[in-house]
SEPA-509925 format. One record per residue (C-alpha): residue number from 1; residue in three letters; x, y, z. Coordinates in Angstrom, 2 decimals, padded with zeros to 5 digits, m for minus. Layout:
// residues N
{site NUM 'ALA' {X Y Z}}
...
This chain:
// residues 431
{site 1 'UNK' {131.87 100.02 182.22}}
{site 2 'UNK' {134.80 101.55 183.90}}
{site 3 'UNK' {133.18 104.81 184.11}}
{site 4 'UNK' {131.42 103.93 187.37}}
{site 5 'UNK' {134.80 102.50 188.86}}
{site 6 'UNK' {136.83 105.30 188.21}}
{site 7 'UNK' {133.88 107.62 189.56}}
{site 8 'UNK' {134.03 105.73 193.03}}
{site 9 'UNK' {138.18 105.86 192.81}}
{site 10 'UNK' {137.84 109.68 192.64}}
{site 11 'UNK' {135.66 110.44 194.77}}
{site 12 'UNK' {138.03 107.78 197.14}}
{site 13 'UNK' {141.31 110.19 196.45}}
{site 14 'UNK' {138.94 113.69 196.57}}
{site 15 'UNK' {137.95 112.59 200.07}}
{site 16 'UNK' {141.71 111.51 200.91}}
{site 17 'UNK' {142.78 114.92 200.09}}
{site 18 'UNK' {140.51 116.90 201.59}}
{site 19 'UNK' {141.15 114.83 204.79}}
{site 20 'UNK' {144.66 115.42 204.63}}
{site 21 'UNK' {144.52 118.95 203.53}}
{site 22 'UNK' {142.50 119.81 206.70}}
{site 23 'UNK' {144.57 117.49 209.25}}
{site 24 'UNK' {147.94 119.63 207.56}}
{site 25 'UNK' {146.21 122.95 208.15}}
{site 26 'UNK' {144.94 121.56 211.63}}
{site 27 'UNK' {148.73 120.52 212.07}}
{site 28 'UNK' {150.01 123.89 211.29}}
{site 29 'UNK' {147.67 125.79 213.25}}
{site 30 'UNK' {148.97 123.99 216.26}}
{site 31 'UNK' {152.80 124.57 215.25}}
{site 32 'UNK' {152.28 128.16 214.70}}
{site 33 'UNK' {150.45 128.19 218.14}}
{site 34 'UNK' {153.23 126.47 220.44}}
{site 35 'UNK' {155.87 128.97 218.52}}
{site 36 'UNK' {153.65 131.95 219.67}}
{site 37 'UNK' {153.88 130.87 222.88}}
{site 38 'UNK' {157.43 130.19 223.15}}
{site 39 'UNK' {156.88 126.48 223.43}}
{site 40 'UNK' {158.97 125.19 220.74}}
{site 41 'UNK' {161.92 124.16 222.44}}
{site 42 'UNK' {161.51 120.38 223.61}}
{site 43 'UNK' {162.28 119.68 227.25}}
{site 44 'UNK' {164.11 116.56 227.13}}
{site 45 'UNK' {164.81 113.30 224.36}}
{site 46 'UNK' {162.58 114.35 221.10}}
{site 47 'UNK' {162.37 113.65 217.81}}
{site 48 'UNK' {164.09 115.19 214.91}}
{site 49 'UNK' {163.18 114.46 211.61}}
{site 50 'UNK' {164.85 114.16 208.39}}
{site 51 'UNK' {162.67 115.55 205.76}}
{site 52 'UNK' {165.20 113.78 203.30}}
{site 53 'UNK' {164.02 110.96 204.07}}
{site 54 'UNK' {160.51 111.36 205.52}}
{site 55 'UNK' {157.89 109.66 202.51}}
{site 56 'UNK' {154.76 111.48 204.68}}
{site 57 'UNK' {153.19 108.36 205.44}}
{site 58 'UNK' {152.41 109.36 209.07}}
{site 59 'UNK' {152.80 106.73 210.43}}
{site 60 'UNK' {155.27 108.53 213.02}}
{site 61 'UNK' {151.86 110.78 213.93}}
{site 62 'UNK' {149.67 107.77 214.29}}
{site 63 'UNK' {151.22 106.38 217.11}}
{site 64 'UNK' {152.32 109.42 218.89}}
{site 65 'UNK' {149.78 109.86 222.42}}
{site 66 'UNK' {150.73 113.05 223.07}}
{site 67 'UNK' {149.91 114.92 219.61}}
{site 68 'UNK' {153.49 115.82 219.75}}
{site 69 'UNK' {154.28 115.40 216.11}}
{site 70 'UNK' {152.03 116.22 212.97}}
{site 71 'UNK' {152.17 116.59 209.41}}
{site 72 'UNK' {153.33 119.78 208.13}}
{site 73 'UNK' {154.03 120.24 204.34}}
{site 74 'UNK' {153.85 116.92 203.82}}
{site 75 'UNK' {156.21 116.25 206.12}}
{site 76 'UNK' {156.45 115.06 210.03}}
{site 77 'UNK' {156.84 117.80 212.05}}
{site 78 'UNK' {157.62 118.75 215.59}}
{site 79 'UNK' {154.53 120.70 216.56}}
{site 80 'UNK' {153.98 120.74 220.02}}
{site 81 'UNK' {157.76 120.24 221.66}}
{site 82 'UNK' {156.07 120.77 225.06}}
{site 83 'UNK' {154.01 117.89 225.08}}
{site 84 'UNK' {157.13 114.97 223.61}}
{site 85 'UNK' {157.92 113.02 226.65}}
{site 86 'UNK' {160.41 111.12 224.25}}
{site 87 'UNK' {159.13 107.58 224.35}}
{site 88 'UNK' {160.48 107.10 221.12}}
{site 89 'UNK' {157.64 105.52 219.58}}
{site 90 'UNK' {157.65 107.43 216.22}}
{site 91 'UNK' {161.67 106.39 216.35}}
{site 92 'UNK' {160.19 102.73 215.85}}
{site 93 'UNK' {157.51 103.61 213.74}}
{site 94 'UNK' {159.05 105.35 210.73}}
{site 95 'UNK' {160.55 102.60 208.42}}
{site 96 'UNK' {162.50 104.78 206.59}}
{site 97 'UNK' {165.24 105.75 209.42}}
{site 98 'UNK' {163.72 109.42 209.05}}
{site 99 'UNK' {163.70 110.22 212.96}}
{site 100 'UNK' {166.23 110.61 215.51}}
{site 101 'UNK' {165.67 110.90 218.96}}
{site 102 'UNK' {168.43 113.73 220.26}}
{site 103 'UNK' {168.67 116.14 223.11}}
{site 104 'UNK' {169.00 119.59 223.53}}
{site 105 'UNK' {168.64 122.07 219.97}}
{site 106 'UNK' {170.57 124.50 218.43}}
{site 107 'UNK' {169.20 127.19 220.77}}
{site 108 'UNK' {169.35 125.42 223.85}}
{site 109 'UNK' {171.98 123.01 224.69}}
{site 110 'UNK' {171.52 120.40 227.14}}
{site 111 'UNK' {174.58 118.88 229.56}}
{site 112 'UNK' {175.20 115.08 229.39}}
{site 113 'UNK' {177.69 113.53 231.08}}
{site 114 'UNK' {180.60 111.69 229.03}}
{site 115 'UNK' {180.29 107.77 229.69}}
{site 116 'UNK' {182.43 105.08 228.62}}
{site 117 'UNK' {181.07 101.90 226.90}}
{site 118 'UNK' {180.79 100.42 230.21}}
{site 119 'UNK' {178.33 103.46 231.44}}
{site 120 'UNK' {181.20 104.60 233.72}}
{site 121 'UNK' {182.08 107.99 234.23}}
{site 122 'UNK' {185.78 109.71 234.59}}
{site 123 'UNK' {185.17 109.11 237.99}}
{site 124 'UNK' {186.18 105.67 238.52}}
{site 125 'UNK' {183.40 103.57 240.46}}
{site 126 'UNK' {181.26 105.74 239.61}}
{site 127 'UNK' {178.26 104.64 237.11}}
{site 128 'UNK' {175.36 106.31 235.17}}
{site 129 'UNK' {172.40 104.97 233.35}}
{site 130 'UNK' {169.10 105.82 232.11}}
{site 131 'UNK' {168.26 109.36 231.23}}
{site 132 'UNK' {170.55 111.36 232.74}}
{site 133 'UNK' {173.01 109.76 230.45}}
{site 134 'UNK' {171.12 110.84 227.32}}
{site 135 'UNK' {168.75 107.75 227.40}}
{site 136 'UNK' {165.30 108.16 227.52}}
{site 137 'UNK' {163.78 105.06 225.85}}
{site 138 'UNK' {162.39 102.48 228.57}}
{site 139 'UNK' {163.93 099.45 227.56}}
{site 140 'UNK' {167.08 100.97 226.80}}
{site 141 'UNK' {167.55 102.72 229.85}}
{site 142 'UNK' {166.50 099.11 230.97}}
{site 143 'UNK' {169.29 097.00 229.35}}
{site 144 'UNK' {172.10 100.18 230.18}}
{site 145 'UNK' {171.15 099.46 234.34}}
{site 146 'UNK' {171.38 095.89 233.74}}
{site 147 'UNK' {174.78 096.38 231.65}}
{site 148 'UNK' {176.42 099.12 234.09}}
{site 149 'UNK' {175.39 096.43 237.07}}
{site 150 'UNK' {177.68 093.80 234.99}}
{site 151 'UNK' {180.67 096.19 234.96}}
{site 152 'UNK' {179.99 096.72 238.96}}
{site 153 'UNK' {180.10 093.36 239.47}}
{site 154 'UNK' {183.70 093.19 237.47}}
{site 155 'UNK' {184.97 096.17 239.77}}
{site 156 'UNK' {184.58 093.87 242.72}}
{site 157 'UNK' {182.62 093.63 246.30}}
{site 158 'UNK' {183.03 095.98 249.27}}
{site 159 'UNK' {184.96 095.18 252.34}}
{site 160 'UNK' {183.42 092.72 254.41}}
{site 161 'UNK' {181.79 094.88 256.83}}
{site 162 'UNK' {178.02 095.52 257.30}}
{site 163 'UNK' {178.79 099.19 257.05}}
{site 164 'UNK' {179.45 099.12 253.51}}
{site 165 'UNK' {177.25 098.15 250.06}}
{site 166 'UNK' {178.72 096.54 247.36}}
{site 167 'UNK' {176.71 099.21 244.91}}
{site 168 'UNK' {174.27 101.97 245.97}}
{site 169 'UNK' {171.40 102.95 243.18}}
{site 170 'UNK' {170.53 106.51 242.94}}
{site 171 'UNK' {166.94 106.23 240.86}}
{site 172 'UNK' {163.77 103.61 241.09}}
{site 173 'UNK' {163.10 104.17 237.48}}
{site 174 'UNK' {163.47 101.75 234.47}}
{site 175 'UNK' {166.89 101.98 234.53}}
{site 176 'UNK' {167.08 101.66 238.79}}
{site 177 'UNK' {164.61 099.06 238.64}}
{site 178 'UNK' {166.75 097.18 235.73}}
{site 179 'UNK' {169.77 097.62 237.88}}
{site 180 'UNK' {168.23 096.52 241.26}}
{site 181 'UNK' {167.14 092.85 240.08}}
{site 182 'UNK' {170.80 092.07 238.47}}
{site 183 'UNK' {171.90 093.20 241.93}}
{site 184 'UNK' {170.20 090.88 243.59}}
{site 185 'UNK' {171.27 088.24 240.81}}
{site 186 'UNK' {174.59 088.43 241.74}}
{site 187 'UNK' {173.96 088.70 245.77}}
{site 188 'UNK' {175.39 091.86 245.83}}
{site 189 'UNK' {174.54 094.22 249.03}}
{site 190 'UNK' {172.33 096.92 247.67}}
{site 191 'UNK' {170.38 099.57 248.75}}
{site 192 'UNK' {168.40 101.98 245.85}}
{site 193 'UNK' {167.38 105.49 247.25}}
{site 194 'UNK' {164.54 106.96 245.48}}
{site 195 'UNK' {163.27 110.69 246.31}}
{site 196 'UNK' {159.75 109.80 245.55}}
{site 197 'UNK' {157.31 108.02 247.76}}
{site 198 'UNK' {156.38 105.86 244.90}}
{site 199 'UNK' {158.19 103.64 241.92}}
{site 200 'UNK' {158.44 104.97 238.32}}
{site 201 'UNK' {161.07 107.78 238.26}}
{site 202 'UNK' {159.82 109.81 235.29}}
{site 203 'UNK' {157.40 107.56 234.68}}
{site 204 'UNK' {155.30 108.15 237.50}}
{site 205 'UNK' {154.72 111.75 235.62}}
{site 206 'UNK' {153.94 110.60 232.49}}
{site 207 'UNK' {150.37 111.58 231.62}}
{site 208 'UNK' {147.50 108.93 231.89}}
{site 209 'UNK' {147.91 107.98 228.25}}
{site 210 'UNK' {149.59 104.75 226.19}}
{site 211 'UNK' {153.45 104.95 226.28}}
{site 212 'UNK' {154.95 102.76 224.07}}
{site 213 'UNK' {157.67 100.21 224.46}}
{site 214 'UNK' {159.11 099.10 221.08}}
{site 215 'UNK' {160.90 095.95 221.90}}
{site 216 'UNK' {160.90 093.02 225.09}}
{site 217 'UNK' {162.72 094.45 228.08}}
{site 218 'UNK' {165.02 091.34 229.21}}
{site 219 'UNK' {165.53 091.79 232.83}}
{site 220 'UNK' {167.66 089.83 235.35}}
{site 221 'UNK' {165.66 087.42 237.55}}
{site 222 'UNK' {162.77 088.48 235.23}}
{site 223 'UNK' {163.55 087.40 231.75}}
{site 224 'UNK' {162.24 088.81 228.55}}
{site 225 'UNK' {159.11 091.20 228.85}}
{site 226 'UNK' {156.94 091.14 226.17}}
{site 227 'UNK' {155.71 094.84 226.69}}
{site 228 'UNK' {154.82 096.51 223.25}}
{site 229 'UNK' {152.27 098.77 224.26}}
{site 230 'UNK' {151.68 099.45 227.61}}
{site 231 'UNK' {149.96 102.17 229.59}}
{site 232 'UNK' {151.59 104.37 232.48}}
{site 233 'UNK' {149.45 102.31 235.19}}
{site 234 'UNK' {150.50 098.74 234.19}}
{site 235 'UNK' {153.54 099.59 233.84}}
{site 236 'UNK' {154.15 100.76 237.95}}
{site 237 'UNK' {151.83 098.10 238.76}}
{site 238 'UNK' {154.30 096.13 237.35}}
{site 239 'UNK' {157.39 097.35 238.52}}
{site 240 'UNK' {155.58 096.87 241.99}}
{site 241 'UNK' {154.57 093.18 241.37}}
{site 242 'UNK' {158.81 092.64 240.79}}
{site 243 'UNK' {160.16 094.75 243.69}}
{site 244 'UNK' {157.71 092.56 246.04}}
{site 245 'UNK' {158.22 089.38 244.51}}
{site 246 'UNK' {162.44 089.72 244.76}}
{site 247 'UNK' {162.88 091.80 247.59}}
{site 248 'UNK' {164.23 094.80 246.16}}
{site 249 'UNK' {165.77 096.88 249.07}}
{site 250 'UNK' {164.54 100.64 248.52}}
{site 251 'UNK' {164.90 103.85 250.76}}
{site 252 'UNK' {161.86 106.06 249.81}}
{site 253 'UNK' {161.69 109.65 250.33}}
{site 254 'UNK' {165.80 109.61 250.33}}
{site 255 'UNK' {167.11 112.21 248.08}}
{site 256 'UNK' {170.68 112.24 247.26}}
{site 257 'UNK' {172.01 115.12 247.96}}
{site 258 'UNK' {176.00 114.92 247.78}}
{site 259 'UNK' {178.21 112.02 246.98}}
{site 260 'UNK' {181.83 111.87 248.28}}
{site 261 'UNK' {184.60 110.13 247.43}}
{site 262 'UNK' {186.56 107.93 250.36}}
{site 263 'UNK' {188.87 105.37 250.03}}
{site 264 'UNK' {187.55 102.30 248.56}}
{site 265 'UNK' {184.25 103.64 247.85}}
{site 266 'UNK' {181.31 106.87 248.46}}
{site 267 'UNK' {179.76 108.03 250.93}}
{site 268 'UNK' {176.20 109.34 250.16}}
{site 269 'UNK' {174.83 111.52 251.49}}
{site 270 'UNK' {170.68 112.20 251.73}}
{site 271 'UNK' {169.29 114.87 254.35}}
{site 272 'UNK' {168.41 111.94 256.93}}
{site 273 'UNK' {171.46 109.71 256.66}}
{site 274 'UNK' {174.45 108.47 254.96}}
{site 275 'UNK' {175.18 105.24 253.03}}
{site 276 'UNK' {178.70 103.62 252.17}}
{site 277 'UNK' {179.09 102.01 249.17}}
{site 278 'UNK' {181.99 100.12 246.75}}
{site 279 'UNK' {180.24 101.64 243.63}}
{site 280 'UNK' {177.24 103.82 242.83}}
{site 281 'UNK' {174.89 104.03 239.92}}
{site 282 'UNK' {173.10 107.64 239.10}}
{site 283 'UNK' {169.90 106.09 237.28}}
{site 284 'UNK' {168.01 109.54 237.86}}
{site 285 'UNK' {165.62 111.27 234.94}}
{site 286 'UNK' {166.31 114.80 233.64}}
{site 287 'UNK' {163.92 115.73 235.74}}
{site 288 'UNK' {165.95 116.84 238.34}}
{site 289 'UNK' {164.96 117.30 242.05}}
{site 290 'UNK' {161.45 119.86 242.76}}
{site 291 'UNK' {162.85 123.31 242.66}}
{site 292 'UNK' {161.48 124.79 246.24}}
{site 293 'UNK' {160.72 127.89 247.15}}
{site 294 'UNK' {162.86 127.99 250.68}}
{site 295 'UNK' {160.60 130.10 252.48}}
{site 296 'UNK' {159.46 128.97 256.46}}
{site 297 'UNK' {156.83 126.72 256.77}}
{site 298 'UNK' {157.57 124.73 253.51}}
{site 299 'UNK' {158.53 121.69 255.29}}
{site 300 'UNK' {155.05 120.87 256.47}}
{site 301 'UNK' {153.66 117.99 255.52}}
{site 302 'UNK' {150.97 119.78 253.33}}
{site 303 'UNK' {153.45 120.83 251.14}}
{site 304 'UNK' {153.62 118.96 247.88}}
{site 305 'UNK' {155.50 119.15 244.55}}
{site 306 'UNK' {153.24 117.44 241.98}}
{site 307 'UNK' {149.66 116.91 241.54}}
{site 308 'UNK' {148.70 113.29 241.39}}
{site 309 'UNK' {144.86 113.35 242.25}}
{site 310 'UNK' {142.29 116.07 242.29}}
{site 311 'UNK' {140.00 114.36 243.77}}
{site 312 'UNK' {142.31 113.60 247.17}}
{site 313 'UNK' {141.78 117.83 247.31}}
{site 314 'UNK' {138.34 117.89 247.41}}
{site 315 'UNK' {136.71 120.36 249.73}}
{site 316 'UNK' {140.32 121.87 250.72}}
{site 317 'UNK' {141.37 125.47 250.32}}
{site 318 'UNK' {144.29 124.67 247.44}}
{site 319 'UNK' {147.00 127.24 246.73}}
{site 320 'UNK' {149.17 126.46 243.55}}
{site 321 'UNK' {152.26 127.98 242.84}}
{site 322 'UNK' {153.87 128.32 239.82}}
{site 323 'UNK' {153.33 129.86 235.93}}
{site 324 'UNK' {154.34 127.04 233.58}}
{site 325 'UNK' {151.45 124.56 232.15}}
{site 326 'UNK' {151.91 121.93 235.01}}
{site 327 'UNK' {151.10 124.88 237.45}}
{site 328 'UNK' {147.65 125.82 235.08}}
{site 329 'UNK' {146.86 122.13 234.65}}
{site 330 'UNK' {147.00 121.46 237.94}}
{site 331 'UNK' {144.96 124.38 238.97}}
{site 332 'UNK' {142.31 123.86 236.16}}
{site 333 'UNK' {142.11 120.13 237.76}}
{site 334 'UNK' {141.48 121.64 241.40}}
{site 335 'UNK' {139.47 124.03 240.11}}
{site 336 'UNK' {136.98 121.50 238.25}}
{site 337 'UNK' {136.81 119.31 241.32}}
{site 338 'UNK' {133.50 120.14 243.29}}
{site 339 'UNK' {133.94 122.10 246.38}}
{site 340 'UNK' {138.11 122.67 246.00}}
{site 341 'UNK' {138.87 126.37 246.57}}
{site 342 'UNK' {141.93 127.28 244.41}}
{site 343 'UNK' {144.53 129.82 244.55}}
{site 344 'UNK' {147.33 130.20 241.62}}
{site 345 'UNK' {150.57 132.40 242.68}}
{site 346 'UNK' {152.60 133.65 240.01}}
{site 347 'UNK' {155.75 135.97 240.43}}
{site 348 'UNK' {155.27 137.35 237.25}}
{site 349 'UNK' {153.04 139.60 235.47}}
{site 350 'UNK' {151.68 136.92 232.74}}
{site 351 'UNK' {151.53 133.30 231.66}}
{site 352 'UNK' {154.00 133.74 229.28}}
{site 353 'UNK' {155.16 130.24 228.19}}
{site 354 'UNK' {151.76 128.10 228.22}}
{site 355 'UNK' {149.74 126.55 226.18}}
{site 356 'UNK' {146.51 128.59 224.38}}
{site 357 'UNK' {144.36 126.01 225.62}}
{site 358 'UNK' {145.19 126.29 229.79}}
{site 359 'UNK' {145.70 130.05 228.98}}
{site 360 'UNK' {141.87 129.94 227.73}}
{site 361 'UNK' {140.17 127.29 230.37}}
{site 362 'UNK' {142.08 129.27 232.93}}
{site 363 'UNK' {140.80 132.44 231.77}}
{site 364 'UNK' {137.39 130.59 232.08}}
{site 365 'UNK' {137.30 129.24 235.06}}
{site 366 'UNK' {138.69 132.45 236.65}}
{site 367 'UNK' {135.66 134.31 234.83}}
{site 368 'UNK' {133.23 132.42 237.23}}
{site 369 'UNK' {135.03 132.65 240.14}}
{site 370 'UNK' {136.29 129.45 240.35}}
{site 371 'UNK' {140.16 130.18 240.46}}
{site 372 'UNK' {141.64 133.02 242.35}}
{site 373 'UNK' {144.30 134.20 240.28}}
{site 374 'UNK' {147.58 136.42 241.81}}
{site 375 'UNK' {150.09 137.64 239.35}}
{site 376 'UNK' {153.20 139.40 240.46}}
{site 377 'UNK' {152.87 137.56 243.62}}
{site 378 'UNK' {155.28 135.77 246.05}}
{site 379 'UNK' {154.65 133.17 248.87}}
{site 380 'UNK' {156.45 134.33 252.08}}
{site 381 'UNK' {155.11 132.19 254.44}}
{site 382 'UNK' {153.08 128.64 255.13}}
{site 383 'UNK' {151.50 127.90 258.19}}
{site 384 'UNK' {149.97 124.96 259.41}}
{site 385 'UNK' {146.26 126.91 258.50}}
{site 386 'UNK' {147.26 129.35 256.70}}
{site 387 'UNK' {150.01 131.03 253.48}}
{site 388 'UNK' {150.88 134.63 253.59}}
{site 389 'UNK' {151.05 136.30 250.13}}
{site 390 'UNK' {152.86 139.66 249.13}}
{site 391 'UNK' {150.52 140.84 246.29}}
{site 392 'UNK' {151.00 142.97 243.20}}
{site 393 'UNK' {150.68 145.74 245.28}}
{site 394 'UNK' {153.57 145.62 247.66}}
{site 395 'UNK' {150.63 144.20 250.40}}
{site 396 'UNK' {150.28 141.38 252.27}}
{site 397 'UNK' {147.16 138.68 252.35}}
{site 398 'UNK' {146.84 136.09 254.30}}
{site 399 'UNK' {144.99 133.04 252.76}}
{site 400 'UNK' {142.69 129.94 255.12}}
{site 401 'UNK' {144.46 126.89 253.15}}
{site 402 'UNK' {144.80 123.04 253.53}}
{site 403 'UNK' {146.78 122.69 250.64}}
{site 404 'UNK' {150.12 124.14 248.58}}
{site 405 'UNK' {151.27 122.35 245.49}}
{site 406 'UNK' {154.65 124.20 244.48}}
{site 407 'UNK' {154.72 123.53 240.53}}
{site 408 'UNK' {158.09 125.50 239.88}}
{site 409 'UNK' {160.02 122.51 237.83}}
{site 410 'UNK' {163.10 120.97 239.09}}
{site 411 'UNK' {166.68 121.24 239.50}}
{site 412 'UNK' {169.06 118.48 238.08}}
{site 413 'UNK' {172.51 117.58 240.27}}
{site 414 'UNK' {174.33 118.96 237.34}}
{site 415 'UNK' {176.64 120.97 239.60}}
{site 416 'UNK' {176.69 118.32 242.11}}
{site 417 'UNK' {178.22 116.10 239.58}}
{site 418 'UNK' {180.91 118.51 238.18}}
{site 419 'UNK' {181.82 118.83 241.52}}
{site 420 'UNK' {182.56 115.15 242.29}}
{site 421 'UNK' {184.56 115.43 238.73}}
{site 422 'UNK' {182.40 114.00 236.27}}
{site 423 'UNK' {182.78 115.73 232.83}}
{site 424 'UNK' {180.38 116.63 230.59}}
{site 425 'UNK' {179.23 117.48 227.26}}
{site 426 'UNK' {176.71 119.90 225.67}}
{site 427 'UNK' {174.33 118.44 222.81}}
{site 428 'UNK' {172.68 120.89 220.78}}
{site 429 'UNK' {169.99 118.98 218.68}}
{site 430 'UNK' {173.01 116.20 217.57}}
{site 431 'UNK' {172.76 112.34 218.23}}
């Protein structure tokens, strides 16, 4: 009689096995791949797992969007570094305390600043929160801005003069955002500059997938956010609902491009204009301000930094520049849209540092004509019509074009900060 039972229960665990044998060698495949291509060293907050402690449930996999993490031995594994955009979801998923969520790796440091509990720096009045202080998780970065606004309000108000702000925000991200409504909670004169046109920080690059928010976000004026999962899109839409709803003052387009110290306050600095301030608050991402290519013409108004929409390119003459896999993605996008001519300008010889998968639908797309590809090339100049191009071949070619995305990452204020004074530390891969 139990014959038949234990028949079904085999056949159960056979099929198990096979299924995880196969998703391990699928795993692996995709580990050895991103080492190949040299993209195995994680851009910003990721996890690190302790295989101690790691059971190999996956659930750590499961609820990872990005196909980041896999299984590997049995065990969760960093497999595609590139893609973590350290949301920390597998950080709440694993029950067993197996993950951390750290910065930089042995090979590759990364600077953060050194904070005390209060999120100020050495620099007295001066505050960071968020990312940039080694805090990527939303609703932590969330409860630091609200926290570092607390100790502002303890330093005390600017002079009573309309000149000066009692705190100036550098950031419109979670932490910004966070930091803006206990602002206005405690009627303090505020301004937030933001270099974007649009809310989000670093969220407003997060891919169009489901980032996850472990916990309620309690937020001044707001109260406690019940946001466990939530995509990219509600998200801004609802950062957009608050701003409106409590008058959030925010300077768009203003990047910050010095701070400096005066007496009873800063003075920062953006390229339009200048802003006095008591205190300031750094709640910028790690990732940094567009690295431009400083070459005339790149202050046109066609110029852009970031691909948001294919579709807003359709019919244009695009030229991309740039060799990492936000440069090929956003070429491959173009390139798919019906009627976009594209262009991608690379200094270098080859995509060295890409994924196999643009490296292949590139390949493919520039088979059939439908991507113009220049290696070992260099923009020199953009016109209002037009982009001049020296070529592999010492020549120059001028191009018709509507269009240049620059897709050459970004620079953090690093220096910038040193300068002012703040110290820092490096963490290699440590908590």
């Amino acid at each position: 009689m139990l014959l038949p039972y234990l028949g079904l229960i085999g056949l159960a665990l056979a099929w198990h096995l096979i299924r995880r044998t196969r998703r391990e060698q699928r795993h692996a495949r995709t580990l050895a791949e991103s080492l190949a291509a040299g993209l195995n060293e994680p851009p910003s907050l990721h996890p690190v797992v302790d295989p101690a402690r790691c059971i190999g449930s996956g659930s750590c996999v499961k609820v990872c969007p990005e196909g980041a993490l896999g299984m590997v031995g049995g065990k969760a594994t960093l497999i595609n570094a590139s893609a973590c955009i350290g949301h920390g979801a597998c950080h709440a998923a694993c029950a067993f305390d197996a993950i951390s969520l750290v910065f930089g790796t042995a090979q590759r440091g990364i600077d953060i600043p050194l904070l005390r509990p209060n999120f100020e720096t050495n620099v007295p009045g001066l505050f960071i929160a968020g990312e940039l202080g080694g805090m990527g998780l939303i609703r932590k970065a969330a409860e630091q801005g609200r926290q570092a606004m607390e100790a502002i309000v303890q330093r005390g108000r600017a002079p009573a003069d309309a000149q000066w702000l009692d705190v100036l925000i550098v950031g419109a991200g979670p932490a910004g955002m966070s930091a803006g409504l206990s602002a206005v909670a405690h009627g303090l004169r505020h301004t937030m500059l933001e270099q974007e046109t649009s809310l989000g920080g670093s969220i407003f690059h997060y891919p169009r997938q489901k980032i996850a928010m472990t916990a309620p976000v309690v937020l001044a004026l707001v109260g406690k956010v019940a946001m466990t999962e939530i995509s990219k899109e509600q998200l801004l839409a609802f950062w957009h609902g608050v701003t409106q709803q409590h008058r959030l003052q925010i300077a768009f387009g203003q990047r910050m491009e010095r701070i400096e110290p005066v007496a009873g306050g800063f003075v920062v600095h953006s390229r339009e204009r200048q802003w006095l301030a008591r205190s300031v608050l750094l709640a910028i991402g790690r990732r940094g301000t567009p690295r431009t290519l400083d070459v005339p013409g790149e202050a046109l108004a066609k110029v852009t930094y970031r691909l948001v929409d294919p579709q807003q390119y359709q019919g244009q003459q695009v030229l991309v520049v740039g060799g990492g896999d936000s440069a090929l993605e956003a070429a491959i996008a173009l390139a798919e849209t019906p009627g976009t001519e594209v262009t991608l300008s690379y200094r270098s010889a080859a995509f060295s540092r890409v994924k196999a998968k643009n490296r292949e639908r590139l390949a493919a797309l520039q088979s059939t004509g439908r991507i113009d590809v220049q290696l070992c090339s260099q923009i020199e100049r953009i016109e209002a019509q037009s982009v001049s191009l020296k070529t592999a071949d010492g020549s120059r070619r001028t191009l018709p074009n509507d269009t240049v995305i620059v897709c050459a990452g970004g620079v953090l204020p690093t220096p910038l900060l040193k300068d002012i004074g703040i110290r820092f530390e490096t963490k290699h891969g440590t908590a």
